[in-house]
C-alpha positions as CSV (number, residue, x, y, z in Angstrom):
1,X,85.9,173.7,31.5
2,X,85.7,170.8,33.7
3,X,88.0,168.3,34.3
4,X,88.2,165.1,37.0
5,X,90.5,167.8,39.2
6,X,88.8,170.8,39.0
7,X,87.1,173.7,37.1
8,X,88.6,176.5,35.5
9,X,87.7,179.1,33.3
10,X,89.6,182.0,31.0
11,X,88.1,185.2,31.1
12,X,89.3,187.8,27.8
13,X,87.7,190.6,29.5
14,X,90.8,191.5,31.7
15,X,92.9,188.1,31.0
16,X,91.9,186.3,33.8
17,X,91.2,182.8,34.8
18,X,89.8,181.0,37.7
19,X,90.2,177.5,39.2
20,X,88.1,175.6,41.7
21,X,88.7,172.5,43.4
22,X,85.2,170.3,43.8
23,X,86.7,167.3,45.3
24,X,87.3,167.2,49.4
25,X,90.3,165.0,49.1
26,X,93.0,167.2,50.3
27,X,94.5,168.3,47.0
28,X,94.7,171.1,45.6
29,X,93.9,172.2,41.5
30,X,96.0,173.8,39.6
31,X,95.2,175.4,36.3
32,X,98.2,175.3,33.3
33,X,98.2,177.4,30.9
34,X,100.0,178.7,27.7
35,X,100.1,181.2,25.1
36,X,99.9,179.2,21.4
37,X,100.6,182.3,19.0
38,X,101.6,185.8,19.0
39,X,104.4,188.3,20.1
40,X,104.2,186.2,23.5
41,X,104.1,182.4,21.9
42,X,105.0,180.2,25.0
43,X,104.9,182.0,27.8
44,X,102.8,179.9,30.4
45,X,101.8,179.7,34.1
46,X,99.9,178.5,36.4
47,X,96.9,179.6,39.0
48,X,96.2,177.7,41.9
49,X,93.3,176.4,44.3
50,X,95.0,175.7,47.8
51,X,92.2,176.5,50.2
52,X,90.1,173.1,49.8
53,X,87.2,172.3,48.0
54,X,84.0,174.3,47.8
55,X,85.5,177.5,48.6
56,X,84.8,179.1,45.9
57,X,86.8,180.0,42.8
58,X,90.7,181.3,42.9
59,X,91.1,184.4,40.3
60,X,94.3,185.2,38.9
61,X,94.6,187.7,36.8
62,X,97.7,188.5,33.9
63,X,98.1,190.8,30.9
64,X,98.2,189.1,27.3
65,X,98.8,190.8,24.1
66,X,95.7,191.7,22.7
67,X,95.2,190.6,19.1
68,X,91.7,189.0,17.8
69,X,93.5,185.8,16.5
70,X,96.3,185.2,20.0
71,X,94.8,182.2,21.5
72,X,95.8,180.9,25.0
73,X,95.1,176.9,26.0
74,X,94.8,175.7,29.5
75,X,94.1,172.7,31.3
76,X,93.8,171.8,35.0
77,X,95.4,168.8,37.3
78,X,95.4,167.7,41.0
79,X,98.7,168.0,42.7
80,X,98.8,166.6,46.9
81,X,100.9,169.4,48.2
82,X,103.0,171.8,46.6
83,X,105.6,169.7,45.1
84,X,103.3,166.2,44.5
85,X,103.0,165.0,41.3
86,X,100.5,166.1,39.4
87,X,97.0,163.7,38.7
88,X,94.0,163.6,36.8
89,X,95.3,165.8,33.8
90,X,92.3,166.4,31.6
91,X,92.4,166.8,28.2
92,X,92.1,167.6,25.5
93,X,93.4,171.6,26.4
94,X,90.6,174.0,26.3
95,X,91.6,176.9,23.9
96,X,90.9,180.5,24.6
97,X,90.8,183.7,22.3
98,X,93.0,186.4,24.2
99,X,90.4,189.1,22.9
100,X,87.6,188.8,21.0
101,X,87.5,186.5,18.2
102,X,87.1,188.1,14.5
């Protein structure tokens, strides 16, 4: 996915994602996401790009419940510092499959 802030990607294969800031502003990306359905419905986070742009991608990596149909969305922003607000939301979300979709 990419938005005016940033990539960022979702990864079922170990529930990872990965953000990257493209834009030499001084910024940094943030990726949101969130867990639509199953035993885990709401939990969210975040994963960040802080070291500039061009650097390469940021992984982080968490552990979903696995089910074919648990779906995680995700979108990414730029924030100026760690308490700015945030800027150039994109959307619509993106909408991952937590495991492979059936």
């Amino acid at each position: 996915m990419q938005g005016t802030a940033g990539y960022g990607c979702f990864y079922s294969d170990g529930d990872k994602f990965a953000v990257q800031d493209y834009i030499a502003d001084g910024k940094r990306v943030i990726l949101w996401w969130t867990l639509i359905n199953g035993p885990q419905k709401g939990r969210s986070g975040s994963c960040t790009d802080a070291d500039g742009a061009g650097n390469g991608f940021t992984w982080c990596d968490y552990d979903f419940p696995e089910g074919s149909n648990y779906a995680v969305t995700f979108a990414t922003t730029a924030r100026d510092g760690a308490n700015g607000a945030d800027e150039h939301p994109n959307n619509p979300l993106v909408i991952g499959y937590v495991s492979g979709h059936a």
